[in-house]
C-alpha positions as CSV (number, residue, x, y, z in Angstrom):
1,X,91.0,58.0,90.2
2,X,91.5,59.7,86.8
3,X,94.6,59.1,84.9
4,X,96.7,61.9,83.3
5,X,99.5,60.7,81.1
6,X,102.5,62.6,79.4
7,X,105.1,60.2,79.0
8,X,107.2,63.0,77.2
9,X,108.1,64.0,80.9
10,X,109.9,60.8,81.6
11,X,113.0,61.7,79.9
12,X,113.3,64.8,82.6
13,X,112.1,62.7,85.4
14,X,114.9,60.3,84.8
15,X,117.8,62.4,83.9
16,X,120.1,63.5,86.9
17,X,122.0,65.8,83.9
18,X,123.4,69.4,85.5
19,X,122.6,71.9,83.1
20,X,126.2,71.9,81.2
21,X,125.0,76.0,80.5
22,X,122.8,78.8,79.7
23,X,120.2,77.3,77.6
24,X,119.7,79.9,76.0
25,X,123.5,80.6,75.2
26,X,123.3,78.2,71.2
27,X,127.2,77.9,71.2
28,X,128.6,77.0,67.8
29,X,127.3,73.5,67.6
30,X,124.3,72.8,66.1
31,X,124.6,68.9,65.9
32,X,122.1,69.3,69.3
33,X,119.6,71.2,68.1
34,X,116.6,68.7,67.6
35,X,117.5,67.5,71.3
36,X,117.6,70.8,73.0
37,X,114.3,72.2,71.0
38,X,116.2,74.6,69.2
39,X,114.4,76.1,66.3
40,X,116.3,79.0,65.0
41,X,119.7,80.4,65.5
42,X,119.9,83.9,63.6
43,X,123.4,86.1,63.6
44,X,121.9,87.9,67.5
45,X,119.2,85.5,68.2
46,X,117.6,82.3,69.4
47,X,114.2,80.6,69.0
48,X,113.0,77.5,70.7
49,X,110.8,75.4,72.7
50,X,109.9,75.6,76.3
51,X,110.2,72.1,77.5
52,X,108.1,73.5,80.2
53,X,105.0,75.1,78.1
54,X,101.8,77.0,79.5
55,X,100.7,76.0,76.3
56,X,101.3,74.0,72.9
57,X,103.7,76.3,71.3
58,X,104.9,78.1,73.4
59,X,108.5,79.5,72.3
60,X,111.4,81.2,74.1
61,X,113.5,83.8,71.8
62,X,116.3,85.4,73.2
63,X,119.5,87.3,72.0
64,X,122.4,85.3,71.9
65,X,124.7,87.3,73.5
66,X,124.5,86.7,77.4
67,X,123.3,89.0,78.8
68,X,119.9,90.4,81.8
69,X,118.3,92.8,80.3
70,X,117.3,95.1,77.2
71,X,120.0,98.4,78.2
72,X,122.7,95.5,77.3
73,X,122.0,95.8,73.8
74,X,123.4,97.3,70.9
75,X,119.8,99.2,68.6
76,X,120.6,96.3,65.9
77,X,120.5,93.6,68.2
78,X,117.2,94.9,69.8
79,X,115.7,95.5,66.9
80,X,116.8,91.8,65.7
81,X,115.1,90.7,68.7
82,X,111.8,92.1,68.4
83,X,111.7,91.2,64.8
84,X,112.2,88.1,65.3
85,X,109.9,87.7,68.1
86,X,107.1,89.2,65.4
87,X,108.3,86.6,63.2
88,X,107.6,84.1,65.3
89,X,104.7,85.3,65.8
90,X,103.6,85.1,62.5
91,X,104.6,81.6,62.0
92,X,103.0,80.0,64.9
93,X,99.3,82.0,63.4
94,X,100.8,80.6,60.3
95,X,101.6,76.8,61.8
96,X,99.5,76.1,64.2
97,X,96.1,79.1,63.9
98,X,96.1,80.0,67.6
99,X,93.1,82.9,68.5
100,X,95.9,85.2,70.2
101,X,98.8,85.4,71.9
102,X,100.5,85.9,75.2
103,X,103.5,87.8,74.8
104,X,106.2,88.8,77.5
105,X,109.0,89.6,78.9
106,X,110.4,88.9,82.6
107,X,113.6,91.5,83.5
108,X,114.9,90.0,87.4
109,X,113.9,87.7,89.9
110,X,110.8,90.0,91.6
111,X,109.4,89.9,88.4
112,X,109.0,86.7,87.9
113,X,112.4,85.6,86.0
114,X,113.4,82.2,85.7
115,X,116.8,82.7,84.1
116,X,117.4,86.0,84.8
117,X,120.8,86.1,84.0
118,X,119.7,85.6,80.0
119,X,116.8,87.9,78.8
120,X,114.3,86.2,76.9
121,X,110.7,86.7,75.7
122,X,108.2,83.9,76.2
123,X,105.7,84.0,73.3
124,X,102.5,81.8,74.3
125,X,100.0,80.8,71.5
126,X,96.1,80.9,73.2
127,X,93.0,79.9,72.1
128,X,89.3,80.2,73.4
129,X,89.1,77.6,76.2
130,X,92.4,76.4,76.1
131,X,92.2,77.7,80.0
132,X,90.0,75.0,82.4
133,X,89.5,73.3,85.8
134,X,92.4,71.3,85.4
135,X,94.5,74.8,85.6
136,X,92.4,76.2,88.3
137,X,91.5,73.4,90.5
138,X,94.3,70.5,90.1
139,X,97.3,72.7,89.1
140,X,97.6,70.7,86.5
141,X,98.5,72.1,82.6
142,X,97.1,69.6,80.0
143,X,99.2,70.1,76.8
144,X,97.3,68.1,74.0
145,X,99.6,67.7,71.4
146,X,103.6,65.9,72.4
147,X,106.1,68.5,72.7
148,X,108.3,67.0,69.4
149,X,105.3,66.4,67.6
150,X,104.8,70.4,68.0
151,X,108.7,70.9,67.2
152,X,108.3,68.8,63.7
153,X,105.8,71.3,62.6
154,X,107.5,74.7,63.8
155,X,111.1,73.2,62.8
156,X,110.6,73.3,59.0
157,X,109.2,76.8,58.8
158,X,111.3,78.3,61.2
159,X,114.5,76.3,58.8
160,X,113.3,78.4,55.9
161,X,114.5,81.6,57.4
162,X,118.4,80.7,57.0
């Protein structure tokens, strides 16, 4: 028997915690920030981690405002959104040299929406072979690098643009 380990996972294993909100909803306190992966909070939007990654990297950024889907926006806050999103972009080729990029955006349940309440974009950082048996055969996702080790490289850049 082969070992996998990701100790990173025990803190979600062992935490009967409710989800206190939307996540991606950053409220006016930002004393929580570190803990809850957040790595920007613009004047309409929010960047951060998914604690549940296809990928090293891979980053959530949403609107702040509540709300399902795109028709819900004013053309500022859309436009913040996609600039941001190409923002982030640009600093994870910047931080961590990734070969591409998966980037998307789920609208409803049926197509594939986890929060659908709270419209987000999932930006996923790829790279040649970063796809293997593990995926295919175990359904298993092997994530090489710790999830905070990631965030203490993206937090600093990210920081800048305030």
């Amino acid at each position: 028997m082969k070992t996998l380990w990701a100790p990173w996972r025990m803190g979600y294993v062992l935490s009967n915690q409710k989800n206190d909100g939307c996540i991606f909803c950053p409220g006016m306190d930002r004393s929580k920030d570190k803990e809850r992966l957040i790595l920007h909070v613009g004047s309409s939007t929010i960047v951060l981690m998914n604690r549940f990654p296809y990928n090293n990297g891979h980053l959530l950024v949403a609107p702040s405002k509540h709300v399902p889907g795109l028709e819900h926006l004013s053309r500022k806050a859309s436009l913040d959104l996609l600039v941001t999103v190409r923002r982030a972009v640009e600093i994870l080729r910047e931080v961590m040299n990734p070969e591409g990029f998966n980037v998307g955006l789920n609208l409803g349940h049926v197509a594939g929406a986890g929060m659908e309440d709270h419209m987000h974009f999932h930006i996923v950082p790829r790279w040649k072979g970063d796809t293997n048996f593990m995926t295919v055969l175990g359904d298993v996702r092997v994530i090489p690098e710790h999830i905070k080790e990631t965030y203490g490289k993206l937090y600093p850049v990210f920081n800048a643009l305030k």
